[in-house]
ROLUM-733965 format. One line per 5 residues: number of its first residue (from 1); their letters; for each residue x, y, z of C-alpha. Coordinates in Angstrom, 1 decimal, padded with zeros to 4 digits. Layout:
! residues N
NUM> a> X,Y,Z ~ ... .
//
This chain:
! residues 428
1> xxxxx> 090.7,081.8,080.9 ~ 093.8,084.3,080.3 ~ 092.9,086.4,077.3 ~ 096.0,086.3,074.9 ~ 094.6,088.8,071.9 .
6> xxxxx> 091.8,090.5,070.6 ~ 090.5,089.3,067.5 ~ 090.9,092.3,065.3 ~ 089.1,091.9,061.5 ~ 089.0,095.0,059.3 .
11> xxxxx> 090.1,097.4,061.9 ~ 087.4,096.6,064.1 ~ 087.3,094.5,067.4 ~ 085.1,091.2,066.8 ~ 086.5,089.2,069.8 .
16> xxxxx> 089.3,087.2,071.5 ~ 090.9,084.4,071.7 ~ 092.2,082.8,075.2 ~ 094.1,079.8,076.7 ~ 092.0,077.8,078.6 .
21> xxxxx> 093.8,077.0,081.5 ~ 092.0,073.8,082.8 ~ 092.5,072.2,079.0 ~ 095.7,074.1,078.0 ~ 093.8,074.9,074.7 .
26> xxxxx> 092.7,078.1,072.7 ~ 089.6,078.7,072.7 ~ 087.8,081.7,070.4 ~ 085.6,084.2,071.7 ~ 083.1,085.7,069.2 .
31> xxxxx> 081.7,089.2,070.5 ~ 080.3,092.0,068.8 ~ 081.8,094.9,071.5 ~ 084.4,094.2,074.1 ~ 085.1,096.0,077.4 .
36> xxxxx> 088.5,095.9,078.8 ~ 088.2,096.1,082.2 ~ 091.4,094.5,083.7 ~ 092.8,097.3,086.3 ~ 095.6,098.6,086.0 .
41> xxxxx> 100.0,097.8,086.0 ~ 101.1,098.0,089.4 ~ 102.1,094.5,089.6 ~ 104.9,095.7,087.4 ~ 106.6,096.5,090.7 .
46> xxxxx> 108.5,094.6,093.8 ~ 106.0,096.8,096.4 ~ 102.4,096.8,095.3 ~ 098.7,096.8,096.2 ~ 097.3,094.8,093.7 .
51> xxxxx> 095.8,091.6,092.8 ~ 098.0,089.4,091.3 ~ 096.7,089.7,087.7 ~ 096.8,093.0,087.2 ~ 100.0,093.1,085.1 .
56> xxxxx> 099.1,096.0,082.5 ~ 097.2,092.9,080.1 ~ 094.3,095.1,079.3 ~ 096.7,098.1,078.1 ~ 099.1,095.2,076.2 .
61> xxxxx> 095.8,093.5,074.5 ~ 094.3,097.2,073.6 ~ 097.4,098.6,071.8 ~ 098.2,095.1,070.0 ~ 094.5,095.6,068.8 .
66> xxxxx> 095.7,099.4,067.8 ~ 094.6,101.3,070.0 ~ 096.5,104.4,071.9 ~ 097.4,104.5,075.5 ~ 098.0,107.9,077.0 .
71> xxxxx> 100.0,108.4,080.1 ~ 101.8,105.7,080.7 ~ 104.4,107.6,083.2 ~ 102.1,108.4,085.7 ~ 102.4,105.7,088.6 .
76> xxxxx> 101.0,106.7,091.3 ~ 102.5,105.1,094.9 ~ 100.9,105.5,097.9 ~ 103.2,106.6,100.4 ~ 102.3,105.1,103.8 .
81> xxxxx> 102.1,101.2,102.7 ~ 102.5,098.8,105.2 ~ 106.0,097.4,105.6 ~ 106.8,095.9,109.6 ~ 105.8,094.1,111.5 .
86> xxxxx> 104.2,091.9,109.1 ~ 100.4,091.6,108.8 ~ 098.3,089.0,107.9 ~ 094.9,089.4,106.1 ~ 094.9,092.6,106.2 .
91> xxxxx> 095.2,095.7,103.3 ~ 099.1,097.1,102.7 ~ 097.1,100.4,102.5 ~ 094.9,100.4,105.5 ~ 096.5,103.1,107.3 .
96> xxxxx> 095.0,106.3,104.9 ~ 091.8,106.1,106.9 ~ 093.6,105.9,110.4 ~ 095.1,109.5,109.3 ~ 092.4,110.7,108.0 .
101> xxxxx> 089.7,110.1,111.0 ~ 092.9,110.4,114.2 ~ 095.8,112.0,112.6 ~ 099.3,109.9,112.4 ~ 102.5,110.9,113.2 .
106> xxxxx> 104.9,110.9,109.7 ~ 107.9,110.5,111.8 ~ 111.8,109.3,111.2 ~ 114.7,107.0,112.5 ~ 115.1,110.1,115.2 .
111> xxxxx> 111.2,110.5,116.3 ~ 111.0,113.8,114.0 ~ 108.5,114.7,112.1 ~ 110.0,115.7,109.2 ~ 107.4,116.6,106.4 .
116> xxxxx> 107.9,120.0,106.8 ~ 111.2,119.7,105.2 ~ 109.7,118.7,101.7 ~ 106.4,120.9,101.6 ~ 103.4,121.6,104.1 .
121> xxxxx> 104.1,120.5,107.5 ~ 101.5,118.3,108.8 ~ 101.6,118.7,112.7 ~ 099.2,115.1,113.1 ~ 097.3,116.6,110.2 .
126> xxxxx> 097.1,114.6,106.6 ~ 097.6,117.5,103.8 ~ 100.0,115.9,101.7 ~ 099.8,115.0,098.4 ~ 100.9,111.5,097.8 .
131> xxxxx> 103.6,112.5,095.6 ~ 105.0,115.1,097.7 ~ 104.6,112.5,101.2 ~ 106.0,109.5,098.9 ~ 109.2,111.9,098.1 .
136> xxxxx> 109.5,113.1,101.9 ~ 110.1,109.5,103.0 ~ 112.2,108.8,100.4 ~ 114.8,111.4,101.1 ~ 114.7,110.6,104.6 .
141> xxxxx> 115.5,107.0,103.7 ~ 118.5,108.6,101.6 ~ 119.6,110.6,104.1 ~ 120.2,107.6,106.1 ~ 117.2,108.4,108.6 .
146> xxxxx> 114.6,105.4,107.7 ~ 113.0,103.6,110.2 ~ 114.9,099.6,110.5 ~ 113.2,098.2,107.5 ~ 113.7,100.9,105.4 .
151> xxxxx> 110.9,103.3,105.7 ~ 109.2,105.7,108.3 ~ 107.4,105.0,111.3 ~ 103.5,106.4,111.3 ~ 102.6,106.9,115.2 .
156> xxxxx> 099.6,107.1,116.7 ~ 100.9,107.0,120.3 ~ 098.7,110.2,120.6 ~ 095.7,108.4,120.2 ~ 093.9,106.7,123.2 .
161> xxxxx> 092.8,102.9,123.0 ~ 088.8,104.3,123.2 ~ 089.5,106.8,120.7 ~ 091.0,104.4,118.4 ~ 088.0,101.9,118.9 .
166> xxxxx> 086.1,104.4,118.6 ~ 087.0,105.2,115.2 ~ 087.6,101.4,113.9 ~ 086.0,099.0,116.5 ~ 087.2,095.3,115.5 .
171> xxxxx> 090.3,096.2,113.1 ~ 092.0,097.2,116.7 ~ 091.3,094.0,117.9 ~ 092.8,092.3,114.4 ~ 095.9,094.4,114.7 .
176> xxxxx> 096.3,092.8,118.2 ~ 096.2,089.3,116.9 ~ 099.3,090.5,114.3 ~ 101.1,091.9,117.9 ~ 100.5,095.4,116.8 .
181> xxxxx> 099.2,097.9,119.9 ~ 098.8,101.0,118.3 ~ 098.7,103.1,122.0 ~ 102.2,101.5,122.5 ~ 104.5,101.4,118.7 .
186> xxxxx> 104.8,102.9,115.4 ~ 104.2,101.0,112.6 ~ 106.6,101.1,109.4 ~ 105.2,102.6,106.4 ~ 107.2,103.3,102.7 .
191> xxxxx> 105.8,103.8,099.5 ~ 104.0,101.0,097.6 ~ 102.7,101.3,093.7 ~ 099.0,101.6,093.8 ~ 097.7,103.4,091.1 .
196> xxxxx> 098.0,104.0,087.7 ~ 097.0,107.7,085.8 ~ 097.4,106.3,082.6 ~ 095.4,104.0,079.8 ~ 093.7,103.1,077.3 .
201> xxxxx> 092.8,106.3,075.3 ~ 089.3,107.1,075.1 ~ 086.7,109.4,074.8 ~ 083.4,110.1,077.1 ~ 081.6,106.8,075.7 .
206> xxxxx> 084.9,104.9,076.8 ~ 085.8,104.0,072.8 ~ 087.8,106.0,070.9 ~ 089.5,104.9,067.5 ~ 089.0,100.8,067.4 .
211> xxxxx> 085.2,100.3,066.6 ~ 083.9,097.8,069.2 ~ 086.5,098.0,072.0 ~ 085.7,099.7,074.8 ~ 087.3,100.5,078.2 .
216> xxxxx> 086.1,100.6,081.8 ~ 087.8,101.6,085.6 ~ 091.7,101.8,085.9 ~ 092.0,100.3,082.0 ~ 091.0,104.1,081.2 .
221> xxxxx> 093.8,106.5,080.8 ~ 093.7,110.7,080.8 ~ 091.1,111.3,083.3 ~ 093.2,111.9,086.6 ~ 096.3,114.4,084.9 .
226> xxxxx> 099.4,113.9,086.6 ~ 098.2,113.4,090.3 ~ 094.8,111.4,090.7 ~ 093.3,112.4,093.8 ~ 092.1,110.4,096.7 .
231> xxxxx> 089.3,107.9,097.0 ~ 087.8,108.4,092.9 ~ 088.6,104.9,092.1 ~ 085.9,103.5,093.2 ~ 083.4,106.1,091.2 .
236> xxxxx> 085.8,105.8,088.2 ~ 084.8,101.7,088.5 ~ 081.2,103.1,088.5 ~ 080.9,105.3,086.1 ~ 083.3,104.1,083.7 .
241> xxxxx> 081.8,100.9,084.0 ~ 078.0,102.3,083.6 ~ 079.1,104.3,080.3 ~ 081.6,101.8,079.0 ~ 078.2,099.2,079.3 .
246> xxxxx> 075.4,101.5,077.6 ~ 077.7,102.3,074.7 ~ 078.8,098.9,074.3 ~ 075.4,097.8,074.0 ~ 074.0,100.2,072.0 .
251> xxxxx> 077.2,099.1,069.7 ~ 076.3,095.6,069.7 ~ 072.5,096.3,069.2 ~ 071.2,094.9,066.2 ~ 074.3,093.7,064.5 .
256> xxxxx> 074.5,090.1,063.6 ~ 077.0,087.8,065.5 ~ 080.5,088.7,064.2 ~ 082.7,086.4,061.8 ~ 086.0,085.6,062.9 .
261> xxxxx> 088.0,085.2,059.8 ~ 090.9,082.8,060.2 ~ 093.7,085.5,059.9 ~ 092.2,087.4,062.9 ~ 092.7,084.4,065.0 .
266> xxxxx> 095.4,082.0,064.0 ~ 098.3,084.1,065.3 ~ 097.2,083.9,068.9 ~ 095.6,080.3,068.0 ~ 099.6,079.4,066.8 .
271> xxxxx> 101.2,081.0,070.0 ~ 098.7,079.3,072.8 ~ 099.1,075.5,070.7 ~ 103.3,076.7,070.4 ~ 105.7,074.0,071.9 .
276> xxxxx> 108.3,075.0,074.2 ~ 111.3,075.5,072.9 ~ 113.8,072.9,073.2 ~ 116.4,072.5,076.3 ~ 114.3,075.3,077.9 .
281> xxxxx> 115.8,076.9,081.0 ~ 114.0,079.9,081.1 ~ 112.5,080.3,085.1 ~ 109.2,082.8,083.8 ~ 108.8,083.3,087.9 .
286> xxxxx> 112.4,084.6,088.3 ~ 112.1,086.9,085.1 ~ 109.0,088.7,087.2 ~ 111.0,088.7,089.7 ~ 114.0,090.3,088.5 .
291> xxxxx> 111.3,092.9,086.2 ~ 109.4,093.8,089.6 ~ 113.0,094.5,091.1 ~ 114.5,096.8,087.9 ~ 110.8,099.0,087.7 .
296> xxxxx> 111.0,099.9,091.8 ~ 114.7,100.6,091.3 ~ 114.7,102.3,088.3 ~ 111.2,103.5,087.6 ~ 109.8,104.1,090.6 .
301> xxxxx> 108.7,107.3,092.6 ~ 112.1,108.7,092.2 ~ 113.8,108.8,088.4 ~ 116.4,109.9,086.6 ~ 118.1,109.3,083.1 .
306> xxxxx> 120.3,107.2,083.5 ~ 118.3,104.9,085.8 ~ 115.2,105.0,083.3 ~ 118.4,104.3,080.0 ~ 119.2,101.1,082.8 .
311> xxxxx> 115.7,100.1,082.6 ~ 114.8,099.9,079.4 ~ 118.1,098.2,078.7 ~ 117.2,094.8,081.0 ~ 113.7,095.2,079.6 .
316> xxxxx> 115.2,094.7,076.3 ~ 117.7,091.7,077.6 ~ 114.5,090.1,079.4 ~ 112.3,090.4,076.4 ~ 115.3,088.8,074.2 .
321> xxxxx> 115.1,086.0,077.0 ~ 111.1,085.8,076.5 ~ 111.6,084.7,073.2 ~ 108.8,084.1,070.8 ~ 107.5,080.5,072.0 .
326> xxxxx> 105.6,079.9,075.2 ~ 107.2,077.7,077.7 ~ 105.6,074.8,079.9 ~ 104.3,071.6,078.1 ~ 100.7,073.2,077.4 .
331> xxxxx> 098.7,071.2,079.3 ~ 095.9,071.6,082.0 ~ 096.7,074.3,084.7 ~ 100.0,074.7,083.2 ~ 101.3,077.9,085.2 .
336> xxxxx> 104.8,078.2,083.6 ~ 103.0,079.0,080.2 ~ 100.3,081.2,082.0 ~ 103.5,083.3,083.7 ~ 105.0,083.2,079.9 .
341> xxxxx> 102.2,085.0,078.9 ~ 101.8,087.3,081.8 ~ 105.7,088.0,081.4 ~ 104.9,088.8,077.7 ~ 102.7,091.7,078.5 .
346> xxxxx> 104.3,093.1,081.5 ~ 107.1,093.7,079.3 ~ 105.6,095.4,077.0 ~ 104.3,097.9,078.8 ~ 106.9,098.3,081.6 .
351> xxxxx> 109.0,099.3,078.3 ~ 106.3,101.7,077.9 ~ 106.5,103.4,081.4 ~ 110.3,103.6,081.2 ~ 110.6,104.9,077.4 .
356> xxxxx> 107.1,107.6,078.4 ~ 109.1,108.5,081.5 ~ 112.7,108.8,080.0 ~ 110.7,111.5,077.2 ~ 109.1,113.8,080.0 .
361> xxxxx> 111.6,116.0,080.9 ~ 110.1,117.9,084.0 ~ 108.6,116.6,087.0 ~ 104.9,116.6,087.3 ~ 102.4,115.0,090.0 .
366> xxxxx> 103.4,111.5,090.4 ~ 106.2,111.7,087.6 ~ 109.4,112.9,089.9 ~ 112.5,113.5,087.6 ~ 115.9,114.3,090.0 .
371> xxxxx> 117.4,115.4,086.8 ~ 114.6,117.5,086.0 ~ 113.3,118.5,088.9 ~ 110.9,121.6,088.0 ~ 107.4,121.3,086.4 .
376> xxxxx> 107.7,122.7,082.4 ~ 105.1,125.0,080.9 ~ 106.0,123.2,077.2 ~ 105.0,119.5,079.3 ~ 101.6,120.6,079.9 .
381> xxxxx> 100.8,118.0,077.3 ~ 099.8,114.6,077.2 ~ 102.0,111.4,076.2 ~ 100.2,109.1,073.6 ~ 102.0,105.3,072.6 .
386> xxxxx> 101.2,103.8,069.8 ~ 102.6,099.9,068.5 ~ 104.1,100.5,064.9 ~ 104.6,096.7,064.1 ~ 106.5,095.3,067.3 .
391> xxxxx> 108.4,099.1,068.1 ~ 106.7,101.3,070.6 ~ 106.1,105.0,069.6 ~ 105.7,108.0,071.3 ~ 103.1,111.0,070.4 .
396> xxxxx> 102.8,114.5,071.8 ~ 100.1,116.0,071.9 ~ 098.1,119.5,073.7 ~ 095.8,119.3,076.0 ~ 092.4,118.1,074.4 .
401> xxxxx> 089.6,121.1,074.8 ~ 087.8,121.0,078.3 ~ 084.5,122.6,078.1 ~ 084.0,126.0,079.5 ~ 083.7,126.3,083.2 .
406> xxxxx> 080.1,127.3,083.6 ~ 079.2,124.1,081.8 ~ 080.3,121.9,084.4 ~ 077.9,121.2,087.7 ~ 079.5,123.3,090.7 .
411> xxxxx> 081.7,126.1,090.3 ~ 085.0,124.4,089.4 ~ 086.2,122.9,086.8 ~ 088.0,119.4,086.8 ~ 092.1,119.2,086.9 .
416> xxxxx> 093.8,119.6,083.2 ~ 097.1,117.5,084.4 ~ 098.7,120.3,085.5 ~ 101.1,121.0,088.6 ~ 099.6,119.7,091.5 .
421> xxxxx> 100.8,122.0,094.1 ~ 100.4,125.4,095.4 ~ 103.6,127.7,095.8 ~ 103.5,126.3,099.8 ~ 103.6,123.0,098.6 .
426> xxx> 106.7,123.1,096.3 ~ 109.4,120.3,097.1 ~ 112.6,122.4,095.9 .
//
């Protein structure tokens, strides 16, 4: 079932209603607390690492529902994605654990290594923040020094075939089925969207201001700043997911099964039942298309003003295309009116990304502004968005209180968002 809208009733959350997809009808959903644990938005671009439903649905569905996301302009991209030769059945980001165990060579159209230009050197080693590696191999791309696909080779010529068997056993002999000997060639690598910093809005029992809605995993906004670091996903899933589940069923214990008044429910009831508009030309695959293309153009690792302005203006002109009505004919496994409604969302919130990036005026962790290229004291606040009837709007607000060092376990304390690198580390 694809989830079109929470059931909202008196403020509170008291369910959803969906389109089944093997009947083509609604169907209503009666719960007493709701977790929204749907990943994250990096669909939203051409070059990604996600599953294919991982649109932005869960931050759409929570802030139609009134919730606030906070965020939104942090898109992290992992710089060393796959991109040649091409690879079957195997992860776009599989090479971060090749670096990390043998070292890999970060190197250009010339053979250089050429990290050191934009921060730390690496020498073999992997020190890099992703931001700072993602912009490195970018400007090299710029500069007209990109490998032949349009990215930088990662070598690990260095590395002997026992060594690297060593390390990853079978994999080697998987790469060799796709023709890749890594004693012999490079691969291509570039950038690819793979994580997102921002979310749903919520406090340390994963709720926040919309009684029964909770939120779990990548859905969650706040808790990674500017510049998540690497390999907390996974204990995000975990103990998001743990806290998001006690507090969702200590909200759900004891009440009676919710009512689902009509005018929670016939809206999204209306739009899921909706015929197609007539003579209907509107390709919903080609609008994802042409959104993924305008978000790595113009929103992606790299932004400026006027790129970010260019954004939001297609957004606008696909939206206006959208329309209000569904397309397909509504029936069983109908995937034009399943991509109408993923289109639906993914506007939304791409809108959100652009118009949260175009107001943050500095550059910060994994929001790079060429126009603004330094990292503002008077930014050193977070973004919230808000839906006032169908227009998006923008809150700032300060940093929320973080408890006093000594009441943390260890002797740091967690990352407030702020800059993410040392004075070595600076990109200008």
């Amino acid at each position: 079932m694809c989830v079109v809208d929470l059931a909202v009733h008196d403020g509170a959350v008291v369910g959803a209603v969906a389109l089944h997809l093997g009947s083509g009808a609604p169907a209503i959903i009666a719960a007493k607390a709701t977790v929204v644990a749907t990943g994250g938005l990096t669909r939203l671009y051409r070059r990604n690492s996600a599953s294919a439903n991982m649109g932005g649905d869960g931050y759409a569905l929570a802030l139609r529902a009134g919730a606030a996301l906070v965020d939104m302009e942090f898109v992290q991209f992992f710089p060393i994605g796959h991109l040649a030769p091409r690879l079957i059945g195997m992860d776009p980001i599989m090479w971060d654990p090749f670096r990390y165990k043998l070292g890999g060579r970060l190197l250009n159209r010339d053979g250089e290594e050429f990290a050191g230009r934009y921060g730390t050197a690496e020498d073999g080693a992997y020190v890099q923040t992703r931001d700072v590696a993602t912009y490195a191999i970018l400007k090299e791309v710029a500069a007209g020094r990109s490998s032949p696909h349009g990215g930088a080779y990662l070598s690990f010529r260095h590395c002997s075939e026992a060594a690297l068997r060593a390390a990853f056993g079978p994999v080697i002999d998987r790469l060799a089925a796709n023709g890749i000997d890594l004693t012999r060639m490079p691969v291509e690598v570039a950038p690819i969207a793979h994580y997102h910093m921002g979310g749903i809005a919520v406090d340390a029992s994963m709720a926040r201001e919309v009684p029964g809605l909770f939120a779990a995993g990548e859905a969650v906004g706040g808790a990674n700043g500017a510049n998540r670091l690497s390999g907390n996903a996974i204990t995000e899933a975990l103990v998001f997911g743990r806290r998001a589940g006690r507090s969702a069923a200590a909200h759900a214990a004891g009440k009676a099964r919710p009512h689902l008044p009509v005018r929670a429910m016939q809206e999204a009831v209306a739009l899921i039942s909706a015929d197609a508009p007539g003579q209907d030309d509107f390709n919903t695959a080609a609008a994802i298309e042409a959104l993924q293309a305008v978000m790595a153009a113009e929103v992606g690792p790299l932004r400026d003003a006027a790129g970010l302005r260019r954004a939001l203006a297609r957004i606008a002109e696909l939206k206006a295309a959208l329309g209000q009505h569904p397309r397909g004919d509504g029936g069983a496994f109908d995937m034009r009116r399943l991509e109408w409604f993923d289109l639906r969302n993914m506007l939304l919130v791409a809108e959100i990304v652009a118009a949260a990036a175009l107001s943050r005026e500095e550059s910060r962790g994994a929001h790079q502004r060429e126009d603004f290229p330094e990292t503002r004291p008077e930014w050193r606040r977070h973004q919230r968005v808000r839906l006032q009837g169908s227009e998006v709007q923008l809150e700032r607000h300060s940093l929320e209180v973080i408890p006093s060092q000594s009441s943390w376990p260890g002797s740091t304390r967690p990352s407030d968002g702020g800059a993410t690198r040392s004075p070595g580390q600076a990109r200008r």
